[in-house]
C-alpha positions in Angstrom: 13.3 3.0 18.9 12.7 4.0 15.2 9.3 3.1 14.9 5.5 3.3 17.0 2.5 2.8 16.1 -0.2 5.2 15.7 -4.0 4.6 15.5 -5.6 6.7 12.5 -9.3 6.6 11.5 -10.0 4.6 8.8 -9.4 6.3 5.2 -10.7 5.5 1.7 -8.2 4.6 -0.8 -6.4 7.8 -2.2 -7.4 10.0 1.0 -4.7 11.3 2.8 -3.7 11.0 6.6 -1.5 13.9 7.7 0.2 12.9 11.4 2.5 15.3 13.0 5.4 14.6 15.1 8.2 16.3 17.0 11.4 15.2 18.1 13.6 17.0 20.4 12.1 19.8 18.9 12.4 19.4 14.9 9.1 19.0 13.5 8.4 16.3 11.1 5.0 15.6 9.4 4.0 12.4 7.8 1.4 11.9 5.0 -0.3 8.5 4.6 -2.1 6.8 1.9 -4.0 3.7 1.0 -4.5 2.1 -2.0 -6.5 0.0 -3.4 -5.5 -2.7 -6.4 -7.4 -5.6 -8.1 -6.7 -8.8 -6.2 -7.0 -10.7 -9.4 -5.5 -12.1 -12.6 -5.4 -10.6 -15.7 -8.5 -11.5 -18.0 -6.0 -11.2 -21.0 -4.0 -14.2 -19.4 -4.7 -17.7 -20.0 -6.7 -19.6 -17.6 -4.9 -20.1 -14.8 -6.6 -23.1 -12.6 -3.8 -24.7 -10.6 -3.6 -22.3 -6.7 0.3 -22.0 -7.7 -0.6 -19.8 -10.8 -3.3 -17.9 -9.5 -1.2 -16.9 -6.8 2.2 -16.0 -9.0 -0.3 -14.1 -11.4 -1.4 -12.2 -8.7 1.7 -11.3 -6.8 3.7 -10.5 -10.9 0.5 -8.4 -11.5 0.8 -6.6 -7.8 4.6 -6.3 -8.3 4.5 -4.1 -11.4 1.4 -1.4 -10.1 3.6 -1.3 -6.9 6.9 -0.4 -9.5 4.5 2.0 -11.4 3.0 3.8 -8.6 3.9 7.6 -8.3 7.5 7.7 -7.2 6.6 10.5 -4.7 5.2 8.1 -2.3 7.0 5.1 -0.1 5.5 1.5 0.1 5.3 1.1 4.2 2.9 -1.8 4.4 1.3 -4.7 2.0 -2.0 -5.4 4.2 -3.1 -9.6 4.1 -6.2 -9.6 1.7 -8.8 -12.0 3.1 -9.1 -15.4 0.4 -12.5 -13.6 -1.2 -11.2 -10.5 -1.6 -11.0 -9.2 -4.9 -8.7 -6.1 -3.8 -5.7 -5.7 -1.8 -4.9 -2.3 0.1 -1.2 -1.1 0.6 -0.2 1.6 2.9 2.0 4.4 1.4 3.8 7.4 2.7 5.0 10.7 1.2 8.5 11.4 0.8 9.9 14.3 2.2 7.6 14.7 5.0 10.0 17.2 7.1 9.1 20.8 7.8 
């Protein structure tokens, strides 16, 4: 088993979630952060009407603040925004989390 799942409280985008584990004895300690990003296209674009569009516009626009995010932190998870959202939240993690 590589993974389980732990229940955290909830946390406001750019807080931090610090969740400590040991294994066999080695000490390892996670940090965890959510994000927030516009769910939305880009005003500059053209109009985009057609569902297809709207949706490619938002996934290209999702993909390149997910390449440009601070290298120091993992993408984990992508959470499913709700169809009025205007936001989606994605779960990060600190790398180099050992002890």
């Amino acid at each position: 088993m590589k993974e389980i799942s732990i229940p955290i409280p909830d946390i406001t985008e750019n807080e931090t979630a610090d969740v400590k584990v040991n294994v066999k004895g080695r000490k390892l300690k996670y940090k965890f952060r959510v994000v927030s990003f516009p769910w939305e296209e880009d005003s500059e674009l053209p109009e985009v009407s057609d569902p297809l569009s709207k949706s490619l516009t938002r996934i290209y626009r999702l993909k390149e603040r997910i390449e440009s995010y601070d290298k120091d932190w993992e993408l984990i998870q992508i959470y499913k925004p709700s169809k009025s959202a205007d936001h989606i939240h994605i779960l990060y993690r600190k790398k180099n989390h050992y002890i």
